[in-house]
Structures are given as structure tokens and as C-alpha cells.
Backbone as CSV, one residue per row, in Angstrom:
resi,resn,N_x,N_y,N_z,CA_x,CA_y,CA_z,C_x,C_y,C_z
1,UNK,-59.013,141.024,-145.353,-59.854,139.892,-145.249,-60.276,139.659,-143.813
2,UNK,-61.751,139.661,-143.482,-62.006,139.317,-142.366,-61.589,137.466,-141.494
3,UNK,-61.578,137.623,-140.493,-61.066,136.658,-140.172,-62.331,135.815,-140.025
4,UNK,-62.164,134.638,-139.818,-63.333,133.355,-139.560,-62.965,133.151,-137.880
5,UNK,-64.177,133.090,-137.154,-64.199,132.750,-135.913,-63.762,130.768,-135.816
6,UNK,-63.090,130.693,-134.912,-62.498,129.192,-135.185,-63.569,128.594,-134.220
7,UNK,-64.451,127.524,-134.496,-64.904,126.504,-134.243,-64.856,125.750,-132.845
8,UNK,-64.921,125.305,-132.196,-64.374,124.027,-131.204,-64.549,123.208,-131.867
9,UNK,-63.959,122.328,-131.526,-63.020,121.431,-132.832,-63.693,120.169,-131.782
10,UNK,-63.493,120.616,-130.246,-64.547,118.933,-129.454,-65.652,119.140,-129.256
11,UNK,-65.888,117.352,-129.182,-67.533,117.271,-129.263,-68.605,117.485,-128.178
12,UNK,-69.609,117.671,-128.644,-70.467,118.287,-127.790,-70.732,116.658,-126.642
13,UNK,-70.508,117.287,-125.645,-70.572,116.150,-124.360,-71.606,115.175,-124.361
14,UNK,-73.350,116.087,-124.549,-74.509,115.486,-125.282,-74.124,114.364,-126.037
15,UNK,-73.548,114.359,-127.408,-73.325,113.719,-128.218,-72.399,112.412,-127.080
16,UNK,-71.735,112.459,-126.760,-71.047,111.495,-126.364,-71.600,110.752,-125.523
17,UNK,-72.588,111.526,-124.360,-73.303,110.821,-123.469,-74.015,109.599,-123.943
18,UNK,-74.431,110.386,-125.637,-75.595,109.718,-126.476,-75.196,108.632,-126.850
19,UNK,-73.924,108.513,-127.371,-73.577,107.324,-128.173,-73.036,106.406,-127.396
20,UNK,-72.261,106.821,-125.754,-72.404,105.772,-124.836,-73.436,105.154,-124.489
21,UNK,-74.408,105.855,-124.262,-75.749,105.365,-123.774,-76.560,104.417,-124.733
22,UNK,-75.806,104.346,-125.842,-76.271,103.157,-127.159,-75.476,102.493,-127.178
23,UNK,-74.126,102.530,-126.921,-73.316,101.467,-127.336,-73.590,100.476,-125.799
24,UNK,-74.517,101.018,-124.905,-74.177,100.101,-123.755,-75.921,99.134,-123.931
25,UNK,-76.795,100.240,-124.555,-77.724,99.272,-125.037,-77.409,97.980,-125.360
26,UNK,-76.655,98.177,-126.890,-76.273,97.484,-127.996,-75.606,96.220,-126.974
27,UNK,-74.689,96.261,-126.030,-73.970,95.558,-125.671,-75.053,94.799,-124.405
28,UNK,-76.022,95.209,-123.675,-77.143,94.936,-123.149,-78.091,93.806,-124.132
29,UNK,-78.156,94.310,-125.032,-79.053,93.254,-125.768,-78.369,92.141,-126.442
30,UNK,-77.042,92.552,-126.407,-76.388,91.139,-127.117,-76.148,90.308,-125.937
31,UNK,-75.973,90.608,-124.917,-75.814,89.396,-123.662,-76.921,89.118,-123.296
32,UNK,-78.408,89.757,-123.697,-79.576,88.969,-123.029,-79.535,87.762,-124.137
33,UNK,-79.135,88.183,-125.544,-79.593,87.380,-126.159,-78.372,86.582,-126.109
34,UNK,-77.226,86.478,-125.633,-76.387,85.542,-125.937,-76.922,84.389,-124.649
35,UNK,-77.401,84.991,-123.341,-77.491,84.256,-122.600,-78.628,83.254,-122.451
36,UNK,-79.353,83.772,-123.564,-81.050,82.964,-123.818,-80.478,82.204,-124.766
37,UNK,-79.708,82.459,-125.379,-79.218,80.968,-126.879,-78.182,80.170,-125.903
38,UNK,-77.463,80.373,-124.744,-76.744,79.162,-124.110,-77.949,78.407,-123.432
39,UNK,-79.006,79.372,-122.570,-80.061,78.186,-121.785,-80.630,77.543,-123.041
40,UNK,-80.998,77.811,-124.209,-81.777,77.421,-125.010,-80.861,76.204,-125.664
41,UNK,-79.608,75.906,-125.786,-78.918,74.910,-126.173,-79.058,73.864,-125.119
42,UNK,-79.256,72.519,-125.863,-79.035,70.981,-125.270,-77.529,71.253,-124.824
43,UNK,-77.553,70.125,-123.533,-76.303,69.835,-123.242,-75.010,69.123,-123.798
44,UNK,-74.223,69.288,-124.027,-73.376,68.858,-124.621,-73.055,67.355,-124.553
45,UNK,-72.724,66.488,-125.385,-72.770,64.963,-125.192,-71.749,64.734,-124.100
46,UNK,-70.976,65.758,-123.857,-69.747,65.212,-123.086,-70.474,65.090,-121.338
47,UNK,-71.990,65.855,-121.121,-72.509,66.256,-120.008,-73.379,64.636,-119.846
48,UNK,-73.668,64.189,-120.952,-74.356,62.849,-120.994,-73.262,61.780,-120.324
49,UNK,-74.238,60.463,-119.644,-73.402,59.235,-119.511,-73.695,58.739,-120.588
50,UNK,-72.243,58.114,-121.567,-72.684,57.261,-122.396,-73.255,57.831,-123.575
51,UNK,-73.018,58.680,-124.200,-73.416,59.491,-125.258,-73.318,58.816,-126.498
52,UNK,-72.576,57.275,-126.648,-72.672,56.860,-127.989,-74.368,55.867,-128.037
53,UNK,-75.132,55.840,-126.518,-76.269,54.917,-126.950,-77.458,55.809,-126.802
54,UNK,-78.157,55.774,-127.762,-78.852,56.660,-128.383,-80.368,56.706,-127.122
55,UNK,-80.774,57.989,-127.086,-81.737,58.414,-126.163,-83.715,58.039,-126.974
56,UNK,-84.245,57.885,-126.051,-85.963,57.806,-126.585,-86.909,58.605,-125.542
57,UNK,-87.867,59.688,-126.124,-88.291,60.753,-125.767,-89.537,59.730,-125.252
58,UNK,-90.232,60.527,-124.126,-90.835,59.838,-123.245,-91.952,59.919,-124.331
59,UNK,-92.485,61.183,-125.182,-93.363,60.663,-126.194,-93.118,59.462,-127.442
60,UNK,-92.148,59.174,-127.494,-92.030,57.596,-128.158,-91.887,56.791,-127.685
61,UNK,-91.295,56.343,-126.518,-91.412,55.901,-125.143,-92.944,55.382,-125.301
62,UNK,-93.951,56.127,-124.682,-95.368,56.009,-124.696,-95.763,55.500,-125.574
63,UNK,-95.678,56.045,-126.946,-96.469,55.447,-128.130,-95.727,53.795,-128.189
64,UNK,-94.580,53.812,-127.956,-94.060,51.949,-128.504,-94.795,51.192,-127.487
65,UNK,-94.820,51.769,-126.100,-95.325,50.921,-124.970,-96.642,50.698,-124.940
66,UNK,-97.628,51.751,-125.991,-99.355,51.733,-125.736,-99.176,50.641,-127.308
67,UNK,-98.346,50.266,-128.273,-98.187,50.037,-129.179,-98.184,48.270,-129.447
68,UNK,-97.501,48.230,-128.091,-96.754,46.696,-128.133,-95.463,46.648,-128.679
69,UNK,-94.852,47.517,-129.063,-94.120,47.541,-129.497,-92.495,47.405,-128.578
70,UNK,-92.756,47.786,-127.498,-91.525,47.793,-126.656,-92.248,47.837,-125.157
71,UNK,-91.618,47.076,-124.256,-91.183,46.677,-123.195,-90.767,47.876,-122.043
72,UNK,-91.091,48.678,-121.038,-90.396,49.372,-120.263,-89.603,48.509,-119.149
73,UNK,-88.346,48.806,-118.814,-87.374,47.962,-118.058,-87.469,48.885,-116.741
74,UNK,-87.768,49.010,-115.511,-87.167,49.474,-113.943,-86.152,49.121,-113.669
75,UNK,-84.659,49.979,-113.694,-83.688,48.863,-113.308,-83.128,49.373,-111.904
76,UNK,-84.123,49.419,-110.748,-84.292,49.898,-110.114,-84.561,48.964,-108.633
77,UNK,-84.326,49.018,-107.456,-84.500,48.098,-106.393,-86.045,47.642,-106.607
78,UNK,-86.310,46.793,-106.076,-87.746,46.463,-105.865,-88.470,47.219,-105.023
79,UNK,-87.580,47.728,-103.957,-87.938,48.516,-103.057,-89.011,50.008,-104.127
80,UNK,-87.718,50.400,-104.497,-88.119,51.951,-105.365,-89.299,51.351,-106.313
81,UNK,-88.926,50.465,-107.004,-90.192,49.905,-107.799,-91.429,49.873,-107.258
82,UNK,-91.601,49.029,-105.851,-92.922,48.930,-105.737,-93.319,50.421,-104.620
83,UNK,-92.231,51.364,-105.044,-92.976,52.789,-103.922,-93.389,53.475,-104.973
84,UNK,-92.731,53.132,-106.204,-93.371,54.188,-107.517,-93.074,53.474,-108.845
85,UNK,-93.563,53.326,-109.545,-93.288,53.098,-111.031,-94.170,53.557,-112.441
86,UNK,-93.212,53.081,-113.476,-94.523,53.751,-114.383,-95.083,52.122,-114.884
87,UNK,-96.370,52.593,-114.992,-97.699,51.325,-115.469,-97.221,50.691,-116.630
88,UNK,-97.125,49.348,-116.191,-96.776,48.640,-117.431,-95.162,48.074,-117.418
89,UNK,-94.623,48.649,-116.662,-92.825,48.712,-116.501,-92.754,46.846,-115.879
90,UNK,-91.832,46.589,-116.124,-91.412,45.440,-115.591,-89.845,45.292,-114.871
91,UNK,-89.645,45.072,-113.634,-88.910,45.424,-113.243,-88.116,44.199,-112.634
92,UNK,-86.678,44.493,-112.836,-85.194,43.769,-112.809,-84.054,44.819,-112.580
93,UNK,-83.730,44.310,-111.312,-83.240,45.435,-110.595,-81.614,45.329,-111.192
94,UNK,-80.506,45.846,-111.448,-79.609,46.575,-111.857,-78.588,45.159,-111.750
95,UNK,-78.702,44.881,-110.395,-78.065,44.136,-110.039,-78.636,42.739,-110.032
96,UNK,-79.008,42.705,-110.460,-79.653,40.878,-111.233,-80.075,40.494,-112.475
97,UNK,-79.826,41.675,-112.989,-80.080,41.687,-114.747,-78.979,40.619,-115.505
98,UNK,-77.929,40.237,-115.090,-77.273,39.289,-115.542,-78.192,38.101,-115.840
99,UNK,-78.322,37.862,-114.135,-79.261,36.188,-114.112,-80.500,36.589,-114.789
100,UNK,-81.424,37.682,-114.802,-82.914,37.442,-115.224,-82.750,38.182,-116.880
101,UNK,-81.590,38.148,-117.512,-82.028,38.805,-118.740,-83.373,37.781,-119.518
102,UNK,-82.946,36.161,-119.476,-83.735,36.041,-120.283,-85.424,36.096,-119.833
103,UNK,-85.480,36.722,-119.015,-87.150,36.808,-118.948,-87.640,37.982,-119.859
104,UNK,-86.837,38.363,-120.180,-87.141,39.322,-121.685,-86.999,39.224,-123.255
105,UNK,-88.133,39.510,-123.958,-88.497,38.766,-125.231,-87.412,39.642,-126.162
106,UNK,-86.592,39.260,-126.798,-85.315,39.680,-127.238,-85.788,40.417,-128.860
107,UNK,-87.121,39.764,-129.202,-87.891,40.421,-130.413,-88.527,41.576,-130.137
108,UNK,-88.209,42.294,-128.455,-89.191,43.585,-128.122,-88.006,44.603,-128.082
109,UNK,-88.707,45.800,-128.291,-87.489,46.697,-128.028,-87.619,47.149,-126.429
110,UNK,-86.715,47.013,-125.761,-86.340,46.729,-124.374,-85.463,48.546,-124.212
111,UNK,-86.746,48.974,-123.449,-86.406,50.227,-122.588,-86.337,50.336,-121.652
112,UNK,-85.270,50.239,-120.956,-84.374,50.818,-120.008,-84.749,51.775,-118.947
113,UNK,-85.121,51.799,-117.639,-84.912,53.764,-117.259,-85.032,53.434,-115.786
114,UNK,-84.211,54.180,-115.261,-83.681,54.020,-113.615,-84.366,54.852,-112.905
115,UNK,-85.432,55.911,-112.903,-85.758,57.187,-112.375,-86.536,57.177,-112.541
């Protein structure tokens, strides 16, 4: 019986180069994409001050204020107030909001914003 020539039994180096060179893809594209879904996530409530009182997007913001519907508050020095504000804001600075709450109509919805 003739004999059978035996094989190399390891793999061709090619091959290995190959499948490193994918597995580092593979691992390349899962950290672009892992790192675009952390920027793409909101911050966590714990990053918020005050996370149990609920937030209003400057586009509803706008619409209640062109609406009548709500009030913008500056709670901000007078100083900062009269170097910038937004139109329409009425301003009671942080530290006197005790004494001047009631100059505000308690039937408006009363928005808040320091910045």
C-alpha cells in the first residue's frame, strides 16, 4: 500500500492574518458605534440639579409665552438682566423672590430660568 503524503496540519499564516484583520474591524466598529450611542444619550438625572422638577423645552417655552399662557421669570441680578435678557421676561432677582413673589399672577404658569 502506498503511503499518503501527511498534510501540515497548521494554518496557513494568510488565513490568520485574515481573520485578525476582521476580528479587529469587527471590534473597530463596535466602539465607533458604542461611542456614538453614549454621546447620543441624555444625561443622566443624577447629572441634573433637582431632577424631581420637571424641565420645559425652549420650543414650549416660546409657544406658552407668544400664547399668554405663561410668564418668563429672570432670576437673575438686575445687573445681568438689564445687560441681556429674553423679550418679554420679567425679572426678580433670586434673592428677593421671597418679598416680590406676589407680583406674580399665580393663575400663569411661571417660568423660571437663570441663564
Amino acid at each position: 500500500m502506498p503511503r499518503r503524503k501527511r498534510r501540515n496540519s497548521s494554518p496557513n499564516p494568510l488565513y490568520i492574518l485574515i481573520g485578525v484583520g476582521l476580528l479587529l474591524i469587527v471590534a473597530a466598529v463596535l466602539l465607533v458605534n458604542h461611542n456614538n450611542s453614549i454621546a447620543a444619550t441624555p444625561a443622566a438625572n443624577a447629572d441634573i440639579p433637582y431632577p424631581e422638577i420637571a424641565r420645559v423645552s425652549i420650543q414650549d417655552a416660546r409657544a406658552a409665552l407668544e400664547s399668554g399662557e405663561a410668564v418668563l421669570l429672570d432670576v437673575r441680578s438686575a445687573d445681568a438682566f438689564t445687560g441681556r435678557h429674553i423679550a418679554g421676561a420679567v425679572n426678580i432677582p433670586l434673592t428677593q423672590l421671597d418679598g416680590r413673589i406676589s407680583e406674580l399672577d399665580p393663575n400663569q404658569w411661571i417660568i423660571p430660568y437663570c441663564t
